[in-house]
C-alpha positions, 0 to 999 in steps of 0.5 A, spaced: 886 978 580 881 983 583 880 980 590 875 976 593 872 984 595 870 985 589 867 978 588 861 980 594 860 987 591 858 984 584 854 979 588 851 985 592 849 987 585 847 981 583 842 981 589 840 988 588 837 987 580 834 980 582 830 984 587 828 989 582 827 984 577 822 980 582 818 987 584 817 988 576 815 980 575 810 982 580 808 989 578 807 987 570 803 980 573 796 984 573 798 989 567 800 984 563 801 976 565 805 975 559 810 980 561 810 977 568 812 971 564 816 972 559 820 976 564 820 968 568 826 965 565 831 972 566 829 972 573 831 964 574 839 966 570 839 971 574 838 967 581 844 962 577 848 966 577 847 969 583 848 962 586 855 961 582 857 968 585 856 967 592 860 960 592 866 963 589 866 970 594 865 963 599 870 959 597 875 964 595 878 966 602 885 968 602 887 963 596 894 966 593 896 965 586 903 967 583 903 971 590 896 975 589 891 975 593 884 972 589 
């Protein structure tokens, strides 16, 4: 319905806050290890959805759907 440009820019997103979200594992690990590994199964959600993202974005080039471009 939106394109496949809107596909990469959630993914662009995806990555950014998967980025941020290690950077905070990493600074919460020294302050306090139970933050860094309560935060360990968010970061694992975000990179499966990340993953499912980028296959769609991949494999949704030019299809058509009632005349629409996916």
């Amino acid at each position: 319905m939106f394109g496949t440009a809107a596909l990469w820019a959630a993914f662009l997103v995806i990555a950014g806050l998967a980025v941020s979200l290690a950077f905070l594992i990493v600074r919460f690990g020294p302050v306090s290890p139970a933050a860094g590994l309560l935060m360990l199964p968010y970061f694992s959600w975000i990179v499966f959805s990340s993953s499912l993202n980028l296959y769609s974005a991949i494999h949704n080039q030019g299809l058509r759907c009632n005349g629409f471009f996916l």
